[in-house]
BALOBA-1460 file (C-alpha; in Angstrom, 3 decimals):
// residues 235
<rec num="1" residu="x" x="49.029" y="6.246" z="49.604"/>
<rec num="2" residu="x" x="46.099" y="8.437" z="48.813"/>
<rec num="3" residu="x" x="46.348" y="12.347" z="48.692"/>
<rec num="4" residu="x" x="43.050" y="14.336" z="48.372"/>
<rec num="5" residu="x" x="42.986" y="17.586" z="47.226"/>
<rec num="6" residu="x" x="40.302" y="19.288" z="47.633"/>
<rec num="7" residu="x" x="39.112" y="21.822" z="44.808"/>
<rec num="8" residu="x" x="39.127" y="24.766" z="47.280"/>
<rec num="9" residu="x" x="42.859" y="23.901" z="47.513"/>
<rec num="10" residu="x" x="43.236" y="25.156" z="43.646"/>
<rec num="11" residu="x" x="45.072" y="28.505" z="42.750"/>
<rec num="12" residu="x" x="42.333" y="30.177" z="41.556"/>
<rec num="13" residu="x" x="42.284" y="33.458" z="38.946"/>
<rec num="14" residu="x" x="39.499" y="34.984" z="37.287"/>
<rec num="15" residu="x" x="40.532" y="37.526" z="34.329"/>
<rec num="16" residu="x" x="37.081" y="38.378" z="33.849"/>
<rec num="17" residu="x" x="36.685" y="37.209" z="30.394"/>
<rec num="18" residu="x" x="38.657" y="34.257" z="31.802"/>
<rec num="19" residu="x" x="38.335" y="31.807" z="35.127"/>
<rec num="20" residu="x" x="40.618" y="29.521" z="35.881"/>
<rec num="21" residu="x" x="41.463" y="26.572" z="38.574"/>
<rec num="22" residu="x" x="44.888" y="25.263" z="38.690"/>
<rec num="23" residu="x" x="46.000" y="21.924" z="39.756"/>
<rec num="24" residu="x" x="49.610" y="22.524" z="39.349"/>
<rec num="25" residu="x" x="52.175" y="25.489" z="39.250"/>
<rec num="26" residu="x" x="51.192" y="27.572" z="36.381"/>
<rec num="27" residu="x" x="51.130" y="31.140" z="35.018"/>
<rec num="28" residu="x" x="51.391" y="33.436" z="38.036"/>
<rec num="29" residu="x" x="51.201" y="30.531" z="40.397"/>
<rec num="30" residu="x" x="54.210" y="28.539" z="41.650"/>
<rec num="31" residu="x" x="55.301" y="26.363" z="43.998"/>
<rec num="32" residu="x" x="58.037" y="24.282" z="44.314"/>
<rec num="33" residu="x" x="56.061" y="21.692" z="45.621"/>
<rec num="34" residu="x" x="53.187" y="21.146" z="43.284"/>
<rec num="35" residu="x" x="54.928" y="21.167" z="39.688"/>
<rec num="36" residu="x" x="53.830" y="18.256" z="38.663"/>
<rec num="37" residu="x" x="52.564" y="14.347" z="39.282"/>
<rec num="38" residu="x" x="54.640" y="12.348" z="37.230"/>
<rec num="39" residu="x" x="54.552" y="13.498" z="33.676"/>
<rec num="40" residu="x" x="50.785" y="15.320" z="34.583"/>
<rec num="41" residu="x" x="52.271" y="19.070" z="34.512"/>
<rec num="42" residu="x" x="49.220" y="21.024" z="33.888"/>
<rec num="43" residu="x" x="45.479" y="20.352" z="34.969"/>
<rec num="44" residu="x" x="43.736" y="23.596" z="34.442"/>
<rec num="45" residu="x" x="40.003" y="23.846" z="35.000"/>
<rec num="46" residu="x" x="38.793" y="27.070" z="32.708"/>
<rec num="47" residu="x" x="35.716" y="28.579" z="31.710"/>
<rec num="48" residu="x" x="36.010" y="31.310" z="29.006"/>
<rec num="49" residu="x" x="33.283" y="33.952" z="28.315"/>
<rec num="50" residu="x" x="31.096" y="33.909" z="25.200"/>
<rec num="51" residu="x" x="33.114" y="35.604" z="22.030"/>
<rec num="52" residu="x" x="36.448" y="35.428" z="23.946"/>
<rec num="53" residu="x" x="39.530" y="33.579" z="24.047"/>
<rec num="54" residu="x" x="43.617" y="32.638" z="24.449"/>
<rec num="55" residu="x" x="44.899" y="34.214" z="20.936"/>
<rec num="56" residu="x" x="47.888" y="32.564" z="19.162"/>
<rec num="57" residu="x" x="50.586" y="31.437" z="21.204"/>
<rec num="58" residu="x" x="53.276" y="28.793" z="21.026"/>
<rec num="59" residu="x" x="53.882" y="25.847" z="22.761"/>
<rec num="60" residu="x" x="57.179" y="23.505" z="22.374"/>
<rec num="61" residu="x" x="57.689" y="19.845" z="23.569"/>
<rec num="62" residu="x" x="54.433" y="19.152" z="25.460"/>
<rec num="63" residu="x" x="51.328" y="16.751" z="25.431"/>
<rec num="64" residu="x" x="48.191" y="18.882" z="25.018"/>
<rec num="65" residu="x" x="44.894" y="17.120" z="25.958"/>
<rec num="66" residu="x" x="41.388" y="19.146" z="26.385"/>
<rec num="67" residu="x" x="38.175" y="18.112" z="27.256"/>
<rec num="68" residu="x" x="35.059" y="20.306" z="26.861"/>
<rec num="69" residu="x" x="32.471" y="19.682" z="29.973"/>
<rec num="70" residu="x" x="30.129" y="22.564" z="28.607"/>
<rec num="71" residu="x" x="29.516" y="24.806" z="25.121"/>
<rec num="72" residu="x" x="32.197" y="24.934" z="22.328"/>
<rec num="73" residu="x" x="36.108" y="25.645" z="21.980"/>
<rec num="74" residu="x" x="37.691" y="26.572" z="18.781"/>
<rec num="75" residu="x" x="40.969" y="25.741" z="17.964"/>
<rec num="76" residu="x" x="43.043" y="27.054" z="15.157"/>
<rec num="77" residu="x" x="46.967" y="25.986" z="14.653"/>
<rec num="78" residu="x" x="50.132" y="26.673" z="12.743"/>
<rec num="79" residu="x" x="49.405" y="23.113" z="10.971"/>
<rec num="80" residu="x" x="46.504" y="23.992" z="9.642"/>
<rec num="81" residu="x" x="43.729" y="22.269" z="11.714"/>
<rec num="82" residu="x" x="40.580" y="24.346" z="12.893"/>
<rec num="83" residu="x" x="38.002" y="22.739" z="14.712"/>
<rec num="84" residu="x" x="35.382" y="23.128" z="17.215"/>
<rec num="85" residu="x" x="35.732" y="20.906" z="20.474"/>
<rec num="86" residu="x" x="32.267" y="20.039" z="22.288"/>
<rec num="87" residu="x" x="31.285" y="18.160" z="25.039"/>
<rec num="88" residu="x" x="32.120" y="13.998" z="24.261"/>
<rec num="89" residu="x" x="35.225" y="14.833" z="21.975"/>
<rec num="90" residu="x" x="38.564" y="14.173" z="22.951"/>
<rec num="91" residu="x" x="41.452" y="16.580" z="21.794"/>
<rec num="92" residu="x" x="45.094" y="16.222" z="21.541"/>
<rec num="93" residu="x" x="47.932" y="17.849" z="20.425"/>
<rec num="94" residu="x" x="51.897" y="17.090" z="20.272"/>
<rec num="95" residu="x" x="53.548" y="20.727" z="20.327"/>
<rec num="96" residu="x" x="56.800" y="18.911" z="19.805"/>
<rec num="97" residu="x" x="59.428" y="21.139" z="17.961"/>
<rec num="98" residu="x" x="56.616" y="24.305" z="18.420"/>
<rec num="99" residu="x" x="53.279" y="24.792" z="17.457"/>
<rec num="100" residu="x" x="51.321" y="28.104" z="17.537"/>
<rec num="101" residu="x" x="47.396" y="27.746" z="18.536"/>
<rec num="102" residu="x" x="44.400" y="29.694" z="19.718"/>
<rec num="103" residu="x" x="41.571" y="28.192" z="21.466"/>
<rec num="104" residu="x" x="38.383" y="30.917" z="21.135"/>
<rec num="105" residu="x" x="34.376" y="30.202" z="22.781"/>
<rec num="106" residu="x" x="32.581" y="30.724" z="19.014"/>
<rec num="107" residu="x" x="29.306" y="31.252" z="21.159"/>
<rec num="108" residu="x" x="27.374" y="34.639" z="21.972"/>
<rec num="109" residu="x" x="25.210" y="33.218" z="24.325"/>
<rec num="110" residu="x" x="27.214" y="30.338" z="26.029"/>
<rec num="111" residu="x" x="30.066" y="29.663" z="28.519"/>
<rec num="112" residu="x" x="32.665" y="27.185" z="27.740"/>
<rec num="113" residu="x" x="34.256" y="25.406" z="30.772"/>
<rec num="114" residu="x" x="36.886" y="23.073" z="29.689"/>
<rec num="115" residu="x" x="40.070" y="20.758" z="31.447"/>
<rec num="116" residu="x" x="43.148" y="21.250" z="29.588"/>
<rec num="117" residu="x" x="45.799" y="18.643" z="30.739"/>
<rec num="118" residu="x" x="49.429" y="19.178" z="29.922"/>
<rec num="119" residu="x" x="51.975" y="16.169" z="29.836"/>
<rec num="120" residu="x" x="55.627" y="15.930" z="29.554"/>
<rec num="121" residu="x" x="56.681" y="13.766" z="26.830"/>
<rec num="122" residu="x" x="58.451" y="10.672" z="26.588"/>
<rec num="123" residu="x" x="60.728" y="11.968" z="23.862"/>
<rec num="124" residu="x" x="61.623" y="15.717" z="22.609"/>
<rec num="125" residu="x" x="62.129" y="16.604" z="19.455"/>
<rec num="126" residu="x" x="58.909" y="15.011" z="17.865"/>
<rec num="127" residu="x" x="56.791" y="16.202" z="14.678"/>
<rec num="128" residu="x" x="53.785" y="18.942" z="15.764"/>
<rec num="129" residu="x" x="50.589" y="16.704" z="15.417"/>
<rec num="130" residu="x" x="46.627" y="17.245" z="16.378"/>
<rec num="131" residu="x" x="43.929" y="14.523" z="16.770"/>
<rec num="132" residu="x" x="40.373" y="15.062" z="17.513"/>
<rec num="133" residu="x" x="37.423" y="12.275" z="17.889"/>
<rec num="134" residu="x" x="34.023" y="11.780" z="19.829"/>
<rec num="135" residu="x" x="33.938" y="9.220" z="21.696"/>
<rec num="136" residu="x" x="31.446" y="6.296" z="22.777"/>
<rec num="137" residu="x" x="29.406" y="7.718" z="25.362"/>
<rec num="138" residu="x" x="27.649" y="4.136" z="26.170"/>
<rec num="139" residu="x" x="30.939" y="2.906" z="26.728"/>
<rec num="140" residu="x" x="31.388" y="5.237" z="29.322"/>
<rec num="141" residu="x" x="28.343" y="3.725" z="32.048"/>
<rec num="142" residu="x" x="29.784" y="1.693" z="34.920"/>
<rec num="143" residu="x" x="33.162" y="1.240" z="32.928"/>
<rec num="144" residu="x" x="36.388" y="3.266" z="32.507"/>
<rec num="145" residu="x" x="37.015" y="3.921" z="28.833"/>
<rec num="146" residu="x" x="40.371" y="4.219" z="27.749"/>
<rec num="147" residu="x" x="40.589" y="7.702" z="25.264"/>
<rec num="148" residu="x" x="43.803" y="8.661" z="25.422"/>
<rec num="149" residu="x" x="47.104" y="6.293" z="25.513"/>
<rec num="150" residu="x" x="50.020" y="5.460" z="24.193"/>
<rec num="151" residu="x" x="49.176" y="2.325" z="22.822"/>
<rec num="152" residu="x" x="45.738" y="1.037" z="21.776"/>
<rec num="153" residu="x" x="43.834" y="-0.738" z="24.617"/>
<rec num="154" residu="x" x="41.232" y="-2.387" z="23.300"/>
<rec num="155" residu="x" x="38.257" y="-2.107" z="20.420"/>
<rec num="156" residu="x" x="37.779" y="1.990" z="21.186"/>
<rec num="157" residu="x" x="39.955" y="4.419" z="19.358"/>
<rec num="158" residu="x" x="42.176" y="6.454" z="21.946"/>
<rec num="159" residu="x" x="43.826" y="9.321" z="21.342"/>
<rec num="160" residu="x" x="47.460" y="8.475" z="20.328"/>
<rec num="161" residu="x" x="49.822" y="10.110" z="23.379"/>
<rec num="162" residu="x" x="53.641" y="9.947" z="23.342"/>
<rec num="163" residu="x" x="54.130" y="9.111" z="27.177"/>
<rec num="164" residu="x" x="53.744" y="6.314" z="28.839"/>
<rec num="165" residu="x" x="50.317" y="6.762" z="30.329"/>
<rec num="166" residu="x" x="46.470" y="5.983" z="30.106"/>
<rec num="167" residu="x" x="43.446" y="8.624" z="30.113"/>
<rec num="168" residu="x" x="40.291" y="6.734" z="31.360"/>
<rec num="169" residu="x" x="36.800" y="8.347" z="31.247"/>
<rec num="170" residu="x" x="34.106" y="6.964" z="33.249"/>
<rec num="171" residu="x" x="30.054" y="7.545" z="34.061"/>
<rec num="172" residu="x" x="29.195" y="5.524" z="37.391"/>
<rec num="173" residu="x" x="25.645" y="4.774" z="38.908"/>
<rec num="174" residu="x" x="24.971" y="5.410" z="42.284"/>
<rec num="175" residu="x" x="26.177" y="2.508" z="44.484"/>
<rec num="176" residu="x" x="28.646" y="1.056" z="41.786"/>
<rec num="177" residu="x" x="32.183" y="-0.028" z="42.292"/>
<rec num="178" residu="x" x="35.118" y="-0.309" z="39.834"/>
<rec num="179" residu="x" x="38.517" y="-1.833" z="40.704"/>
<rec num="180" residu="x" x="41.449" y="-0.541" z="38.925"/>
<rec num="181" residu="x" x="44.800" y="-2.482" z="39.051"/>
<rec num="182" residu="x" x="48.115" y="-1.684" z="37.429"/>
<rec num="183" residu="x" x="51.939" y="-3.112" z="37.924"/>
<rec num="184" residu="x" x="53.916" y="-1.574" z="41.316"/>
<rec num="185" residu="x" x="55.465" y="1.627" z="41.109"/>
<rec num="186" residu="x" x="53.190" y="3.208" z="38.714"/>
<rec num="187" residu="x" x="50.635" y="6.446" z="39.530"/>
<rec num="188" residu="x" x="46.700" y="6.844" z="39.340"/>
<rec num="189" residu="x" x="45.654" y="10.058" z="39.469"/>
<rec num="190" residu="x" x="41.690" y="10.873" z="39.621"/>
<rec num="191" residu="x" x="39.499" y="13.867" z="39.291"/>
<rec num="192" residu="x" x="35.875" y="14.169" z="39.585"/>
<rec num="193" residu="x" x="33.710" y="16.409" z="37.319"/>
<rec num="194" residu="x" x="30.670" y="15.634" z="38.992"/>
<rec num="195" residu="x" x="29.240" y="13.472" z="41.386"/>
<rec num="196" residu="x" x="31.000" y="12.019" z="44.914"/>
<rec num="197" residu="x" x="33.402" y="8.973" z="44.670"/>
<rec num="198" residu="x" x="34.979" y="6.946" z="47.483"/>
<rec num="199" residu="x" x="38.239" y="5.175" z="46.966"/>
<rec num="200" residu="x" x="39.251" y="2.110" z="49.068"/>
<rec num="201" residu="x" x="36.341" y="2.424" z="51.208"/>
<rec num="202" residu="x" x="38.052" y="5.168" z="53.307"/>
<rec num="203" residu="x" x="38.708" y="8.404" z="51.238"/>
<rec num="204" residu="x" x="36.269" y="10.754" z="49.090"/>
<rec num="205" residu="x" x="35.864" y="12.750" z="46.606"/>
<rec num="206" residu="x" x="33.227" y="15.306" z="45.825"/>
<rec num="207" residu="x" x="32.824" y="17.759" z="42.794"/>
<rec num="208" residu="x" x="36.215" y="19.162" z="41.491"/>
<rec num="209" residu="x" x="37.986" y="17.180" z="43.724"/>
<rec num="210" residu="x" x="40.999" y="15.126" z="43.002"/>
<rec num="211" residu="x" x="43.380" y="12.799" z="44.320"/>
<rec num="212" residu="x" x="46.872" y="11.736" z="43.757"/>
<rec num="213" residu="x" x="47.750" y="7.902" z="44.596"/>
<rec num="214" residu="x" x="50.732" y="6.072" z="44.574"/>
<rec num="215" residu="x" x="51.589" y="2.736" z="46.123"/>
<rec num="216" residu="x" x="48.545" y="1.912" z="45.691"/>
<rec num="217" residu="x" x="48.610" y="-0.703" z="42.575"/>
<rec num="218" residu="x" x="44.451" y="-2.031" z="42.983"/>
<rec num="219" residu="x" x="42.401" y="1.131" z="43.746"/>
<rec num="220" residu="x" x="38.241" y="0.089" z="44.193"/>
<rec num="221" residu="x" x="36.079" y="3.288" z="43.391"/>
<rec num="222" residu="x" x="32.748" y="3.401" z="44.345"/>
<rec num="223" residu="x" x="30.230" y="5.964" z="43.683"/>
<rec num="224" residu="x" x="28.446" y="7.823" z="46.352"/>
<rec num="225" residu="x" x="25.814" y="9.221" z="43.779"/>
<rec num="226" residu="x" x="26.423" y="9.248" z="39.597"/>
<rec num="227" residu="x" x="29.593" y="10.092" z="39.259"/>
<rec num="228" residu="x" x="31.602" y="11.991" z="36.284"/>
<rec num="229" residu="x" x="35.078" y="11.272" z="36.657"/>
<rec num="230" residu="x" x="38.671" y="10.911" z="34.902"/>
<rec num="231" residu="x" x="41.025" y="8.255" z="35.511"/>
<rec num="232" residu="x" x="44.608" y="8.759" z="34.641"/>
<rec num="233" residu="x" x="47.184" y="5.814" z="34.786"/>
<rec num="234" residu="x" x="50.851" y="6.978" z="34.853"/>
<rec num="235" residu="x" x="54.353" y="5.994" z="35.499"/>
């Protein structure tokens, strides 16, 4: 089964300093019905002002993975890390037994839109951690790379998650077609950053858009245009 949702269908805020997109129940916006896909809990879509950000704040028992699209994102923890995230990194962060970050645009000049995904974890109680890498971005073309997982799935580093899932990141040609597969009972969820995708010849997917599939275990995605788009593989 394939469920589109369209972007329009987002809760959308905009703070001013701050707009958002969510994908699930968040902040001011519930419902009892879209809490989460699996262990996917949060898939916010933000772009912050220059010279603005989220200040400290804690977060407990949680998988925290962001991706900058455009400009820079500095984070800051209670562990000691402080970086700057930018567009073909990969950040993620166990809050486990609490963690207290702020994530801050360092520009004057530039936006920073960014996806922050939140996932429950497969075990509480774990040790606060952060990992940050840039990844191939010739790996990407006409393949989905693996850059977040729980295990390692091949010769490209991914991003060490502890849940039972796969992050894939893909760049597809006009006219090109990948087939995913994975064991019954399992979950693909897909977004798409930019482009148009069609999936099993009879659903699609334009800018923003995403869909949630189960019972589906061989998904073919073909790309109406190039395509930017995020593959995630759950249970």
């Amino acid at each position: 089964m394939i469920t589109i949702y369209p972007a329009a269908s987002r809760y959308s805020t905009n703070h001013g300093w701050l707009q958002s997109n969510f994908s699930f129940s968040f902040a001011e916006y519930y419902d009892p019905n879209n809490l989460q896909f699996g262990p996917l809990r949060v898939f916010n879509d933000d772009i912050v002002q220059p010279l603005t950000g989220f200040g400290s704040h804690p977060h407990r028992e949680m998988e925290i993975v962001s991706i900058v699209l455009q400009g820079q994102l500095k984070h800051q923890d209670s562990t000691g890390n402080s970086e700057v995230l930018v567009p073909g990194e990969i950040q993620r962060m166990t809050a486990g037994t609490g963690i207290v970050h702020s994530e801050f645009n360092p520009s004057d000049t530039e936006d920073v839109n960014f996806l922050q995904l939140w996932f429950l974890p497969d075990e509480k109680g774990l040790k606060p951690s952060y990992e940050q890498f840039a990844y191939d971005q010739e790996a990407l073309k006409n393949n989905l790379l693996p850059i977040v997982s729980k295990r390692q799935t091949g010769e490209h580093r991914v991003a060490h998650i502890h849940q039972d899932l796969t992050l894939y990141l893909s760049r597809l040609d006009a006219d090109k077609t990948i087939t995913f597969s994975q064991p019954e009972g399992r979950r693909i969820y897909v977004f798409v950053m930019e482009g148009e995708l069609e999936l099993n010849g009879e659903k699609v997917l334009q800018k923003r858009d995403a869909a949630r599939i189960n019972e589906t275990p061989t998904l073919e995605v073909k790309a109406k245009n190039d395509t930017h788009f995020m593959l995630i593989d759950l249970p």
